[in-house]
C-alpha positions, 0 to 999 in steps of 0.5 A: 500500500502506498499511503500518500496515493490514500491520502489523495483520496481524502480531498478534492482540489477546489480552486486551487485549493486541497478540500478535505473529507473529514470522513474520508479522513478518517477512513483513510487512516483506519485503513493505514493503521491496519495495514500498519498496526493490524486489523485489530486498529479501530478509531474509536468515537470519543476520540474523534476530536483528537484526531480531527485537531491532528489532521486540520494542524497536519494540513495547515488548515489556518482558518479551521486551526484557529477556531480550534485554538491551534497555533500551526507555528508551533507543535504538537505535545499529544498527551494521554494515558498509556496505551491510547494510541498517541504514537500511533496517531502522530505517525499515521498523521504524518502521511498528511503533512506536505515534506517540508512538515514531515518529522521523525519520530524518535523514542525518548529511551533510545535517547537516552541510552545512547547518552549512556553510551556515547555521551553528548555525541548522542544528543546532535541529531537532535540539536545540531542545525541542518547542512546549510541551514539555519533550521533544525530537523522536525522531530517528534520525541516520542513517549516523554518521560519514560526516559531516567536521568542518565550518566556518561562517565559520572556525568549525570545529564537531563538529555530531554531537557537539554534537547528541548532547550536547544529546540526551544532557541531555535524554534524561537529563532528559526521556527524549528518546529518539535512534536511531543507524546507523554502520558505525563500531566502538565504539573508532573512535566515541571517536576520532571524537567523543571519550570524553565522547559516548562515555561518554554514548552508553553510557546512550543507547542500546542496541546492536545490531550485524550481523554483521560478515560480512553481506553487502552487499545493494546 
């Protein structure tokens, strides 16, 4: 399956313009997410809303974006409980972003482990600018929180919180633009990586959030 020749299926060119189907939206990525995930993959119906946020920030829909409360100039935080699908979604939604938008998506562990192994050489990817450019990588750091302070030589180091710094100045300067999933609260985010990330995260990102009774669909 080629899911950009999905995608094409979802909206119709009015003058000029990419006109999209919600519905068909929503068809289309089921489908992706079971080719991708398996057949047990389900959209379910309190969750459309997120997922309609996702895809009006994903094709830089600015009219129906503000009348959400989306800013299309920062990123994503996605955050809910464990086993929701933020992951999941923040790829599928991915298909939907023209190249320029395109992000990877990066565990937040894997990070870290690397930082254990390699020490600051291991945070670059993620804070050194593009070859030629002023602009950073767009990257989608996923499953925030689940990495531990790690140490390199005795050198203990919050590598999350290092990296959103760096982003943050560059997003400030150049619009580098970071996605984020977490299962983690906005107070517990504080605790986690201390009041200047979390200040900083403010003008980051947007938030959207599951609901918290959403159920686990693992």
């Amino acid at each position: 399956m080629n899911p950009y020749n999905e995608i094409q299926k979802t909206f119709q060119i009015k003058d000029g313009f990419k006109v999209y189907d919600f519905a068909k939206c929503l068809t289309t990525l089921e489908k992706l997410g079971r080719y991708y995930y398996g057949n047990q993959f389900k959209i379910h119906e309190n969750d459309k809303m997120v997922i309609m946020k996702l895809i009006i920030y994903a094709i830089k829909d600015e009219i129906t974006a503000k009348e959400m409360n989306i800013d299309i100039t920062k990123g994503i935080i996605l955050s809910g409980p464990v086993g929701c699908g933020k992951s999941s979604m923040m790829f599928l939604c991915n298909f939907f972003t023209n190249q320029m938008h395109n992000y990877k998506i990066i565990p937040c562990r894997d990070i870290a482990f690397n930082f254990a192994t390699k020490g600051y050489e291991a945070l670059l990817p993620f804070t050194k600018k593009e070859d030629k450019q002023t602009k950073m990588n767009n990257i989608c750091f996923d499953d925030l929180g689940t990495e531990k302070q790690i140490k390199y030589f005795g050198n203990e180091c919050n590598v999350m919180a290092e990296i959103l710094l760096t982003r943050y100045d560059n997003f400030i300067n150049n619009k580098t633009i970071t996605h984020i999933t977490t299962n983690l609260s906005a107070s517990e985010l504080e605790t986690c990586y201390g009041d200047r990330v979390r200040s900083r995260m403010r003008q980051m990102f947007n938030l959207i959030s599951y609901n918290k009774d959403s159920i686990d669909k693992r």
